[in-house]
C-alpha positions as CSV (number, residue, x, y, z in Angstrom):
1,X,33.1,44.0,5.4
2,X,36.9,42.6,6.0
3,X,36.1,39.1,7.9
4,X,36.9,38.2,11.3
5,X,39.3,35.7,9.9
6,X,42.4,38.6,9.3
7,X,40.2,41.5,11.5
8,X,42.5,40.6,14.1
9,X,45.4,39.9,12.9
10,X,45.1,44.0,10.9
11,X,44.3,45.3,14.3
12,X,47.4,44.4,15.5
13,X,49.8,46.0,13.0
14,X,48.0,49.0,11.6
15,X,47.1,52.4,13.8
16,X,43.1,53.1,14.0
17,X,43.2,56.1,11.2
18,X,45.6,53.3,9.0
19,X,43.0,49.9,9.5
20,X,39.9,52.7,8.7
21,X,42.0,53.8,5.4
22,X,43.1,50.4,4.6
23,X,39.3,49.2,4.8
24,X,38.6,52.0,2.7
25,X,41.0,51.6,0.1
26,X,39.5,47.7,-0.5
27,X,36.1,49.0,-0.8
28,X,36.8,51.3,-3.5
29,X,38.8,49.0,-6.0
30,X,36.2,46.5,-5.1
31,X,33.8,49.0,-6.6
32,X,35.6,50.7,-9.2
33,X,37.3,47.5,-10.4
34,X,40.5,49.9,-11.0
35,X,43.5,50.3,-8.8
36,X,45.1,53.0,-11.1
37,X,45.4,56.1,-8.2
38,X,43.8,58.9,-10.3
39,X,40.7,56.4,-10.6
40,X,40.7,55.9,-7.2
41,X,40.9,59.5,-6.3
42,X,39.5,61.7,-8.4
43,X,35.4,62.9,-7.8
44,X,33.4,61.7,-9.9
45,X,30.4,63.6,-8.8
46,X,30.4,65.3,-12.5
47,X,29.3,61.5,-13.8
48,X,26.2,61.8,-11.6
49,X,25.3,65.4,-12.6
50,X,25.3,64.3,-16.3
51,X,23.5,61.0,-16.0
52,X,26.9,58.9,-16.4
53,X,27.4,55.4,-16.2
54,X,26.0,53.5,-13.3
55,X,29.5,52.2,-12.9
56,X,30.9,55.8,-12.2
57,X,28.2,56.9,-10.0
58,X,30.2,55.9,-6.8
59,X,32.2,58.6,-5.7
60,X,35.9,56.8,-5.4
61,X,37.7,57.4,-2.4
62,X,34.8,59.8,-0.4
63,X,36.9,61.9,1.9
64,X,36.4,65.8,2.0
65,X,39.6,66.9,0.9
66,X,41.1,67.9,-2.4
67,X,41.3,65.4,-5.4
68,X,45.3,65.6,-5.6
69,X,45.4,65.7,-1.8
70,X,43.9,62.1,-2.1
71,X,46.1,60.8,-4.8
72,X,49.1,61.9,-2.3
73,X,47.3,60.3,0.8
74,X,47.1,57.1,-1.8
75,X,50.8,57.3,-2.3
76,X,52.0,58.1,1.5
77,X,49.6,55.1,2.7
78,X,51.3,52.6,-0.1
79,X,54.7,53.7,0.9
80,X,54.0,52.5,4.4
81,X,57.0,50.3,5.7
82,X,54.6,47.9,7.1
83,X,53.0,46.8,3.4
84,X,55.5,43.4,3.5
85,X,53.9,40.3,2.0
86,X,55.4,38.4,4.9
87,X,53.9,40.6,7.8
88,X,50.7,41.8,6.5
89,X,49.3,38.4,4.0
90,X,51.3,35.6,5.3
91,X,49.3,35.2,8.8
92,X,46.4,35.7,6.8
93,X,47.3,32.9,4.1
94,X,47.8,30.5,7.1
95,X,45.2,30.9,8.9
96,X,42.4,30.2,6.1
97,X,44.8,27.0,4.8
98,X,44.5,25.3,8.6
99,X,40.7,26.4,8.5
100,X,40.1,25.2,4.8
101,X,42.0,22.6,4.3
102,X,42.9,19.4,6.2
103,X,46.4,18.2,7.5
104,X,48.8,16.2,5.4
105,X,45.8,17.4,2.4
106,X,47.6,18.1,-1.0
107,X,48.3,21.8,-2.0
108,X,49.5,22.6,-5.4
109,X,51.1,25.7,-5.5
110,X,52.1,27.3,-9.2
111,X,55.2,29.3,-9.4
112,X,54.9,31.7,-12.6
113,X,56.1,35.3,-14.0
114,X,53.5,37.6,-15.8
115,X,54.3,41.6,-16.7
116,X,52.6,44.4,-16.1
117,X,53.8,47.7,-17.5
118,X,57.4,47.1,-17.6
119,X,56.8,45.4,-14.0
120,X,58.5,42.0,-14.4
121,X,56.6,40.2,-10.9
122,X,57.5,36.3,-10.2
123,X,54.5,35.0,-8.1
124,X,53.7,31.9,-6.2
125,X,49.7,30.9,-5.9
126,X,47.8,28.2,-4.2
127,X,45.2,26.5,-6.5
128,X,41.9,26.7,-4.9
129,X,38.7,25.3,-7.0
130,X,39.9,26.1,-10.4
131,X,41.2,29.6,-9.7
132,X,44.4,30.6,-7.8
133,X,45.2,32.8,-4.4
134,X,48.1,35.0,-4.3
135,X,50.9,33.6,-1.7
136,X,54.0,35.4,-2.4
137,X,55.3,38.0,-4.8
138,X,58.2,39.7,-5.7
139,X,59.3,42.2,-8.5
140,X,62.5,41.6,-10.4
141,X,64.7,44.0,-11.2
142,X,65.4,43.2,-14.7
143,X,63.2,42.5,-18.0
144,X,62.7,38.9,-19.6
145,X,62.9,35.2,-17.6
146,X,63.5,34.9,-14.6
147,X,67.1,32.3,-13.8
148,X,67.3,29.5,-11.1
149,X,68.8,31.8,-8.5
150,X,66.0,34.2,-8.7
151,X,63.2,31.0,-8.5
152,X,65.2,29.6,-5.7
153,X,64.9,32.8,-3.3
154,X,61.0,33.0,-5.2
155,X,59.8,29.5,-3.2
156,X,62.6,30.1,-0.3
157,X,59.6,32.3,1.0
158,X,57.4,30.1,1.0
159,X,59.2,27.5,2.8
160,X,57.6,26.8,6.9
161,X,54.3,28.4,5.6
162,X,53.1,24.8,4.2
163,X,54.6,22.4,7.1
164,X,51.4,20.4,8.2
165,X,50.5,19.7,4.5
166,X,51.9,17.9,1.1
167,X,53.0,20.6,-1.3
168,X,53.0,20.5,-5.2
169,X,54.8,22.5,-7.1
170,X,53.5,23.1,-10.6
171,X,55.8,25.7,-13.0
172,X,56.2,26.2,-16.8
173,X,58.7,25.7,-19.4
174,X,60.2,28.7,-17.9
175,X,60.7,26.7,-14.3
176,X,62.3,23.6,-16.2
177,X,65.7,23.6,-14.5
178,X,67.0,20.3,-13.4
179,X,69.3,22.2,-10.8
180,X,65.3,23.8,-9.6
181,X,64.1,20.0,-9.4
182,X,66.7,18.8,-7.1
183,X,66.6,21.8,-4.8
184,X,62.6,21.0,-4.5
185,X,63.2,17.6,-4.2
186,X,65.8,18.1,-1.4
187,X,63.5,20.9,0.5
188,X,60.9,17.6,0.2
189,X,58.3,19.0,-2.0
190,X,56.8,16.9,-5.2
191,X,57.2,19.1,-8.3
192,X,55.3,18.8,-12.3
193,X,57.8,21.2,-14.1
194,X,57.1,21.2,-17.5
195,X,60.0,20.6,-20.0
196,X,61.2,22.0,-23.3
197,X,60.4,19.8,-26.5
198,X,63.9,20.0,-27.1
199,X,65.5,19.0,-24.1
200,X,66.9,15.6,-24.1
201,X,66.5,12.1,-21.8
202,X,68.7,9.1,-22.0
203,X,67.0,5.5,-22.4
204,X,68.5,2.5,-21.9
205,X,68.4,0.9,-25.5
206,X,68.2,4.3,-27.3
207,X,71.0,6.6,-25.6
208,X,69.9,10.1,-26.0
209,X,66.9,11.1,-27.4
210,X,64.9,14.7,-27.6
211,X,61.7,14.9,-26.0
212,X,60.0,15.6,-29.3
213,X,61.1,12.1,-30.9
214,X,60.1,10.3,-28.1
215,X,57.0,8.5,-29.9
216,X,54.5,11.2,-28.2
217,X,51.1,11.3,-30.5
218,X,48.0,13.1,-29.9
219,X,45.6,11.2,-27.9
220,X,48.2,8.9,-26.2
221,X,50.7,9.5,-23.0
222,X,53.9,8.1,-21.6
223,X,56.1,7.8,-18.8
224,X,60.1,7.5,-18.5
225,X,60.5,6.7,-15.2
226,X,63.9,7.4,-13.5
227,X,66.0,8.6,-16.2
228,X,68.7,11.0,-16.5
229,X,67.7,14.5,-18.3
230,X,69.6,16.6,-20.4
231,X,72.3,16.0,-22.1
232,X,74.8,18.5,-20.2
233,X,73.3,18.5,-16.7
234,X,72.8,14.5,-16.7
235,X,70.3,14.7,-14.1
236,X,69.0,11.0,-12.7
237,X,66.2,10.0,-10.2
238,X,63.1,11.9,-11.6
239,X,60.7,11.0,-14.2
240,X,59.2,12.5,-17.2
241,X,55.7,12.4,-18.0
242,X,54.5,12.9,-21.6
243,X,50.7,13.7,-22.9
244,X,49.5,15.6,-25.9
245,X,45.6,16.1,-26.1
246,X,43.3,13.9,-28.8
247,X,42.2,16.8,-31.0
248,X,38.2,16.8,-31.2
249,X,36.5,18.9,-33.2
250,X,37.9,22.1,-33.9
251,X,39.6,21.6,-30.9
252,X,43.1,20.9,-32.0
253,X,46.1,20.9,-29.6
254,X,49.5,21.6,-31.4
255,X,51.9,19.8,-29.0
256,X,52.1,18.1,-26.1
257,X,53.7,18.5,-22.3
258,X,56.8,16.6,-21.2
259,X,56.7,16.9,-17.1
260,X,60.2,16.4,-15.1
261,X,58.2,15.0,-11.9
262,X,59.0,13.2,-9.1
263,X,55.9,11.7,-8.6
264,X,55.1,7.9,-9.1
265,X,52.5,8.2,-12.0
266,X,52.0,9.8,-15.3
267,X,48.2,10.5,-14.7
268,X,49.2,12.0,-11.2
269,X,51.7,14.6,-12.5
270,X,49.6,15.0,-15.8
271,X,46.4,15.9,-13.4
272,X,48.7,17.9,-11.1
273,X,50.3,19.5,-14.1
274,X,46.7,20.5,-15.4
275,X,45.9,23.2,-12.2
276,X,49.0,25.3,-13.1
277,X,46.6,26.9,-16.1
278,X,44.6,28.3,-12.7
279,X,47.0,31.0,-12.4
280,X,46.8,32.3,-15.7
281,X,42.9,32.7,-14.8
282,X,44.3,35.4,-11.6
283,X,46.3,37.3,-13.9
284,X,43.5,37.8,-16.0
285,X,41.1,38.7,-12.9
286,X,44.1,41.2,-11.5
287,X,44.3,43.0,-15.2
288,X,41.9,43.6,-17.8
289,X,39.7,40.9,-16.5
290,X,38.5,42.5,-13.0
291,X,41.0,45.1,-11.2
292,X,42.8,46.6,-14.6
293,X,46.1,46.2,-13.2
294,X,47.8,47.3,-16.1
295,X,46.8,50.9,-16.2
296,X,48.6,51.6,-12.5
297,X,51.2,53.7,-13.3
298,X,53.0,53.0,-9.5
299,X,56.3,51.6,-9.5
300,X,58.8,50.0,-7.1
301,X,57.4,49.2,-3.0
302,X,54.0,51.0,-4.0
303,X,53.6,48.5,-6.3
304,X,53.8,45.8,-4.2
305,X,52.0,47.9,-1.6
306,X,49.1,47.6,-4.2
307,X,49.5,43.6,-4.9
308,X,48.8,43.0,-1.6
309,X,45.7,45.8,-1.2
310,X,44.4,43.5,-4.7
311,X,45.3,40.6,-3.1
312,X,43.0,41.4,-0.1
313,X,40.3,42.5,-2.4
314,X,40.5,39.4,-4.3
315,X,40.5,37.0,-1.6
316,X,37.7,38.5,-0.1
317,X,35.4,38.6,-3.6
318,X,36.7,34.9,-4.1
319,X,35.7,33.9,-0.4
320,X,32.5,36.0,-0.5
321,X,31.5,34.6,-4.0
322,X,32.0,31.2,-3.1
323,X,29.7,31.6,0.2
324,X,26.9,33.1,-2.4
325,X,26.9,29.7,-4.2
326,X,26.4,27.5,-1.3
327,X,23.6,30.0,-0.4
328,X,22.2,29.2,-4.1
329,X,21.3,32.6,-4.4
330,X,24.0,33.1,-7.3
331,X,21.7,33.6,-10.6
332,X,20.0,36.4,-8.5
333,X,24.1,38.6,-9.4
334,X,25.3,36.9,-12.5
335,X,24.1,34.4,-15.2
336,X,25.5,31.4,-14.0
337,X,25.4,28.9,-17.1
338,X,25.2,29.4,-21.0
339,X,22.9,27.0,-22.8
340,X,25.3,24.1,-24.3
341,X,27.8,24.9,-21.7
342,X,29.4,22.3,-19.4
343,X,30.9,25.0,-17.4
344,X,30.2,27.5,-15.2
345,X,29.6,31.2,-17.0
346,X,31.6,33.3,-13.9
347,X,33.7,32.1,-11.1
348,X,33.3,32.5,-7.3
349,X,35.6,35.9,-8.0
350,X,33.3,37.0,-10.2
351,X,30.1,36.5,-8.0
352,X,31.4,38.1,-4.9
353,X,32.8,41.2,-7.4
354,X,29.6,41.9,-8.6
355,X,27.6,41.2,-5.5
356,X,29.0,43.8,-3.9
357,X,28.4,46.0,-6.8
358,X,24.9,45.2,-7.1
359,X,24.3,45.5,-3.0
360,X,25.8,48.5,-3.4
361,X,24.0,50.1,-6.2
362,X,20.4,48.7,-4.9
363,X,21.3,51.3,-1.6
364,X,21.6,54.1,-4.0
365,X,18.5,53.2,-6.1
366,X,16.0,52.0,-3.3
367,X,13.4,54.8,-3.7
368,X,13.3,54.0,-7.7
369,X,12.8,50.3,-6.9
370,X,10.7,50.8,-4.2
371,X,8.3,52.5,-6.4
372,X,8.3,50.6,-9.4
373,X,8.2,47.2,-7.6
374,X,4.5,49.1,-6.0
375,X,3.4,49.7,-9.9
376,X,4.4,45.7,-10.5
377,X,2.0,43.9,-7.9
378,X,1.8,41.4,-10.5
379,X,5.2,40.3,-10.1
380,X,5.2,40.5,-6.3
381,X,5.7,37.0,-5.6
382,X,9.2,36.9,-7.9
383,X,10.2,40.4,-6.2
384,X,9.9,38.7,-3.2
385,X,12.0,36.0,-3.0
386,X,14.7,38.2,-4.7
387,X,14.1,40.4,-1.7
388,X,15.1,37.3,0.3
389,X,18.1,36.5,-2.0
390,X,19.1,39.8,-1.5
391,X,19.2,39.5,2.4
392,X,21.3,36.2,2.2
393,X,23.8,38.0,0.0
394,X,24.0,41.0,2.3
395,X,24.6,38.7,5.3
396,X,27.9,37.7,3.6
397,X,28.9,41.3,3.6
């Protein structure tokens, strides 16, 4: 269920009855791929009795009580003062980093801003084989972009967890303050912020030029190193790396990036740059894509309360998924390839999501497969060595 790697570290913050509810609470939005509170407490025992979907056949949140004395149990557990990113994922977060990755290893960690029902949330994620893990979050208290003050406090957080290891930070055009590079630069880490086509750099025998008249053409890439940026803030010390995609097909890219960096190389910040898009891949697993974010309807600390119950959820699927594909046992959940494609169909998210689905639902159905498997000697041979599949999946659970 809920690995030994943050069993622990839970044990020693939440009360028996709270851990049980909290390892409850998991299951079910691993299940029901919906974190909305009605979805997660109302009975759906009616589905069952009218031959519903398979989907809705698991009974949400299975505890004897009244539907709306669930939702409220829902809403008392999320208001609990002890739901803080930096108390209950922060140890967590750590410890997998120093058993994952090695010391002084490179970690690029994206800072972005996505919105969720009037929710305005500024995240920061670590990039993890071509998806991204929640770190830190935070819900402003205003509509629209987020300003340098508010970014500052944003990666403040974050600042200690990292120490033993080279940090990247990767950010949008929305993260292209100059006053946001030198602060990085000054807290030590290396930074690919990607710059407005319309922001300015001084060369040496052209004075001041826009970005977008810099000579930048499809299929090519530059790099201005050490020059000042913008015209008001005359910023100088950092570089600006420039590539716009070769169209290829119907594959046409309609501008390129310009990155403020402080790194060395063009093709370093431009390949650093490239793992930002990682996090828009999350958002889409945390919304319509996997835990349908968007129809939660909580506001305020029960909202975060909730980020961090999804977070857990999706480290563990991610985790659990990845473990599935070194067991090479990953066609037996998902499709894994498309003919003519280069790359993978579902991520490790995906397979751990819907292994735990499919485990799941085989419990329920046993007796149905049981028997037809009997009626299917023929196919014996293929039924066992998904038998034996299936055993290797449930050991991850």
């Amino acid at each position: 269920m809920i690995q030994e790697l943050y069993q622990k570290h839970l044990k020693n913050l939440l009360s028996e009855s709270q851990l049980l509810f909290f390892y409850l609470v998991v299951i079910i939005v691993q299940d029901i791929k919906n974190v909305k509170l009605e979805k997660m407490a109302e009975s759906c025992l009616g589905a069952v009795a009218h031959g519903g979907n398979p989907q809705d056949r698991a009974a949400p949140l299975p505890l004897p009580i009244k539907c709306n004395s669930r939702r409220k149990k829902l809403q008392r557990f999320l208001s609990l003062p002890i739901f803080k990113v930096k108390k209950l994922w922060f140890p967590i977060i750590r410890e997998w980093v120093y058993q994952t990755f090695d010391k002084q290893e490179t970690i690029y960690l994206a800072i972005d801003r996505t919105n969720w029902n009037n929710k305005n949330l500024l995240m920061v994620s670590l990039i993890y084989k071509n998806r991204a893990l929640p770190v830190y979050f935070e819900l402003l208290s205003k509509f629209g972009s987020s300003n340098f003050s508010e970014q500052k406090q944003l990666v403040s957080n974050i600042i200690g967890l990292f120490d033993d290891y080279k940090v990247v930070i990767l950010g949008d055009r929305e993260f292209c303050s100059v006053k946001l590079a030198e602060w990085l630069d000054k807290q030590g880490f290396n930074f690919c912020l990607r710059l407005k086509k319309s922001e300015q750099i001084e060369l040496k025998n052209q004075g001041w030029i826009s970005l977008e008249n810099s000579g930048l053409k499809p299929g090519i890439s530059l790099f201005f190193e050490k020059v000042k940026v913008t015209k008001t803030q005359q910023i100088s010390g950092f570089s600006v790396a420039c590539k716009w995609k070769k169209s290829y097909r119907k594959s046409v890219t309609k501008e390129g990036w310009f990155i403020l960096t402080n790194m060395n190389e063009a093709s370093e910040a431009i390949s650093a740059y490239k793992k930002r898009f990682n996090i828009e891949q999350m958002f889409r697993d945390y919304k319509s894509g996997g835990y349908n974010m968007e129809g939660s309807n909580v506001v305020g600390k029960r909202f975060i309360s909730l980020v961090i119950i999804m977070s857990f959820a999706y480290f563990i699927a991610t985790i659990k998924g990845e473990i599935i594909n070194k067991k090479g046992v990953q066609n037996y959940v998902t499709r894994v390839k498309n003919y003519g494609r280069l790359t993978k169909r579902h991520s490790s998210f995906y397979i751990g999501m819907y292994a735990h689905k499919w485990i799941n639902f085989m419990d329920k159905c046993w007796e149905l497969v049981y028997a037809l498997m009997r009626l299917s000697r023929h196919k014996l041979d293929n039924y066992l060595r998904g038998m034996r599949a299936m055993k290797l999946i449930q050991s991850t659970f």
